[in-house]
C-alpha positions as CSV (number, residue, x, y, z in Angstrom):
1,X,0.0,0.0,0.0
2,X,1.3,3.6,-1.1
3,X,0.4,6.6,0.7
4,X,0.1,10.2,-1.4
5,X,-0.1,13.8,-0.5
6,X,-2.3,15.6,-3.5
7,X,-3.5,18.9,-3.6
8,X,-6.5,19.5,-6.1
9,X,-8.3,22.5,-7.1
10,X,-11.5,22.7,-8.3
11,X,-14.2,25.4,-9.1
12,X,-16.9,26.6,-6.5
13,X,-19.7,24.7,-6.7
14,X,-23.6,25.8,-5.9
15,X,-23.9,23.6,-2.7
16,X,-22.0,21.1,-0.2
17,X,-23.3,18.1,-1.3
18,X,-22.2,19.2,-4.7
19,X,-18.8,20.2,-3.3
20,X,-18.5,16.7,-1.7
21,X,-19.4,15.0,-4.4
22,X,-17.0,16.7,-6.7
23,X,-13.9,16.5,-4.3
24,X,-14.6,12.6,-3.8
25,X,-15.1,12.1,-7.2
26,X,-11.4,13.5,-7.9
27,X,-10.0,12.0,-5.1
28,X,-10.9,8.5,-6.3
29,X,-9.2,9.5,-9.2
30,X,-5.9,9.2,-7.4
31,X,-7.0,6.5,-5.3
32,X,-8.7,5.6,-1.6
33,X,-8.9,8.8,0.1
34,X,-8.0,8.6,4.2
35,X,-8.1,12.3,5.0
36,X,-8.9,16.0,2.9
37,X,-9.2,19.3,4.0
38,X,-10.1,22.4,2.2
39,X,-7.2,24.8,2.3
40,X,-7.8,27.6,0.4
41,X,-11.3,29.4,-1.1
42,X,-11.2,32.2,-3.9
43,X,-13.8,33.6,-5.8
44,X,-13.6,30.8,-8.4
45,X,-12.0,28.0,-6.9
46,X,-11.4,26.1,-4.0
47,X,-8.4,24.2,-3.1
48,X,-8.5,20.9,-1.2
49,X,-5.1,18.7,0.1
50,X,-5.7,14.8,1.1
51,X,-3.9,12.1,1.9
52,X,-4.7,9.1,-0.4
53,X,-3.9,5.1,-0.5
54,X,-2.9,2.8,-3.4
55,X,-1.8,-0.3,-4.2
């Protein structure tokens, strides 16, 4: 098992379960997310880091 750091960013969305959805969706992307935060909010985006597992 592999453990990564990512940061994403990805655009405002219009609610939170949209927002979770969207950062999960990503996440899975890079595999089986343990932990994510959102670090950083601007006008158009919002940044989010996690800690992810692989195989």
């Amino acid at each position: 098992m592999i453990t990564d750091f990512i940061t994403i960013a990805l655009p405002r969305q219009a609610s939170i379960r949209e927002l979770h959805q969207a950062i999960d969706q990503e996440l899975r992307a890079f595999g089986e997310p343990l932990r994510w935060a959102i670090t950083r909010v601007t006008s158009d985006t919002i940044e989010v880091e996690a800690v992810v597992t692989r195989d």
